[in-house]
C-alpha positions in Angstrom: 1.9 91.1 -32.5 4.4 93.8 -33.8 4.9 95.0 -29.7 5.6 91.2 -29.0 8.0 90.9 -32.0 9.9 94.2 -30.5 10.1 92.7 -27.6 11.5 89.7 -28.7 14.5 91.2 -30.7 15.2 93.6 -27.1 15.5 90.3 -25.4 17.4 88.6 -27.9 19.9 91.8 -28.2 19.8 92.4 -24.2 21.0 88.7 -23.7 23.6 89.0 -26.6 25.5 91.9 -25.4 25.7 90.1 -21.7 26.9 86.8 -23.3 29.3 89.0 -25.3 30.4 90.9 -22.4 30.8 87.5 -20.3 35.0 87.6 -20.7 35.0 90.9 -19.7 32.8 90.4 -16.4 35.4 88.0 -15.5 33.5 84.6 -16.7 36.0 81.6 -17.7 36.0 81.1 -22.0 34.3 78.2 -23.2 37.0 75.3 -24.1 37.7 74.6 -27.5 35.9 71.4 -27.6 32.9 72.7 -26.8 32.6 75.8 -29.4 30.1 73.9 -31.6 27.7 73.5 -28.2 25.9 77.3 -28.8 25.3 76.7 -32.3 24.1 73.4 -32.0 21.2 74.9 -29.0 21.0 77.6 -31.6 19.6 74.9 -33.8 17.5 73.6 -31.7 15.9 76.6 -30.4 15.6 77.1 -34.1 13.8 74.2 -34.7 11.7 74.5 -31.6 10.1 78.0 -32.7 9.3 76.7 -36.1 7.3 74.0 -34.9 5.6 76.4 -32.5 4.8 78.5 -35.7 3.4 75.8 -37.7 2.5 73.4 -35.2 1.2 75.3 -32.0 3.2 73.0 -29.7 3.9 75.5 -26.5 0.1 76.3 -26.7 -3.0 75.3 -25.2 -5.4 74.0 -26.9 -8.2 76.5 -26.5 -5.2 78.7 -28.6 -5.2 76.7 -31.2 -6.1 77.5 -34.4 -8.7 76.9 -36.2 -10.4 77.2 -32.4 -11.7 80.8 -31.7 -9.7 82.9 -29.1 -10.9 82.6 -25.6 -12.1 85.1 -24.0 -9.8 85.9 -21.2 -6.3 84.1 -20.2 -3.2 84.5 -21.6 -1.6 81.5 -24.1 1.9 80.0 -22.6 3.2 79.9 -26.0 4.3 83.5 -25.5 6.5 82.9 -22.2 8.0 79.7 -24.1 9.0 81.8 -27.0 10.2 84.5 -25.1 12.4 82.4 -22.6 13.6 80.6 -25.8 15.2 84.2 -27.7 16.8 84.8 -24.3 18.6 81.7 -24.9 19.4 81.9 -28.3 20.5 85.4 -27.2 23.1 84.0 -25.0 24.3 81.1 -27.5 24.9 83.9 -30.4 27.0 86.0 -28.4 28.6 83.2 -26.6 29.5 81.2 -30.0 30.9 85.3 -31.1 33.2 86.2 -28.2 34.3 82.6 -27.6 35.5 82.2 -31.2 37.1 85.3 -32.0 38.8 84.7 -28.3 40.2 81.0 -29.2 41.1 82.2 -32.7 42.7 85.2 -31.2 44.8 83.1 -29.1 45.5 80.3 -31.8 49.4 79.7 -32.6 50.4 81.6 -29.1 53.5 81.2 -27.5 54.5 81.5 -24.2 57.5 83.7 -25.0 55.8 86.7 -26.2 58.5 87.2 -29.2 56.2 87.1 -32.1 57.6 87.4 -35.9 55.9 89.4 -38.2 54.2 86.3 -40.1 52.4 84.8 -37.0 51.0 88.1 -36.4 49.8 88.7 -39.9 48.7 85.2 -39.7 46.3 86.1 -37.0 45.1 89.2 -38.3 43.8 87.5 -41.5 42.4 84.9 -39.1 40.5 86.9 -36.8 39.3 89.4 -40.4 38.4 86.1 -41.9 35.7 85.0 -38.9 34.8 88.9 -38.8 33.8 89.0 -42.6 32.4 85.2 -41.9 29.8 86.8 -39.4 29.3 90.0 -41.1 28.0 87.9 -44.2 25.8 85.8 -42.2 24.2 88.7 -40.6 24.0 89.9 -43.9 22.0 87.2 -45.3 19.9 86.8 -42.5 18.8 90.6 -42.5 18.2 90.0 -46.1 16.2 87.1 -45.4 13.9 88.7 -43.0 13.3 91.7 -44.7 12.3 89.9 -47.5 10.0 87.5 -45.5 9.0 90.3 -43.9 7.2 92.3 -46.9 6.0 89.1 -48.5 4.4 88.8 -45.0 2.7 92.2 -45.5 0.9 91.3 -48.6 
């Protein structure tokens, strides 16, 4: 279980850092309207994985607890779950570089002659979603490691 749990999180990172990268390889941004879109999947993959953890739904039912495991095959559950932190993976860092790009570009004028407010303005802006995220991922490591050692007992 702790190999799979690895590989989960090196899936999860892999796919953030090429959804982060995706305005640098040249992809389009996402439009304003649709910022919302990655966190809302987020959600659901979210919610998907938690019923899978209480409810068994991406497995079989020979996998199934309180069944005993079968003696060869492999449960699905594993590729679902997988599949799903690749996607979540590419919503995180989507829902990153796509609002730090749009709030970035907030207030711009097309005639480049920026006064010293606007760019201050932007500044706090862009340090504002920056300490926003850092305190999530805060929280969430938090969370985890504290789950985490209660899960241990």
């Amino acid at each position: 279980m702790f190999r799979s749990s690895k590989l989960m999180v090196a899936a999860d990172q892999t796919f953030v850092f090429l959804s982060r990268s995706s305005l640098s390889l040249g992809l389009p941004p996402v439009p304003r309207r649709l910022l919302p879109l990655p966190s809302i999947v987020q959600f659901s993959v979210l919610s998907l994985l938690t019923l899978q953890s209480s409810r068994f739904i991406f497995s079989s039912s020979a996998y199934t607890p309180p069944n005993p495991p079968p003696e060869y095959g492999v449960d699905r559950s594993i590729t679902f779950a997988f599949l799903l932190m690749c996607l979540e993976g590419l919503c995180g860092g989507s829902a990153y570089v796509n609002t730090f790009y749009h709030v970035g570009r907030e207030g711009d004028t097309d005639q480049g002659d920026e006064d010293v407010r606007s760019k201050m303005e932007r500044e706090f802006r862009i340090g504002a979603v920056g300490a926003a995220d850092s305190t999530g991922a805060s929280v969430i490591s938090y969370n985890t490691f504290s789950q985490s050692v209660l899960m241990m007992r």
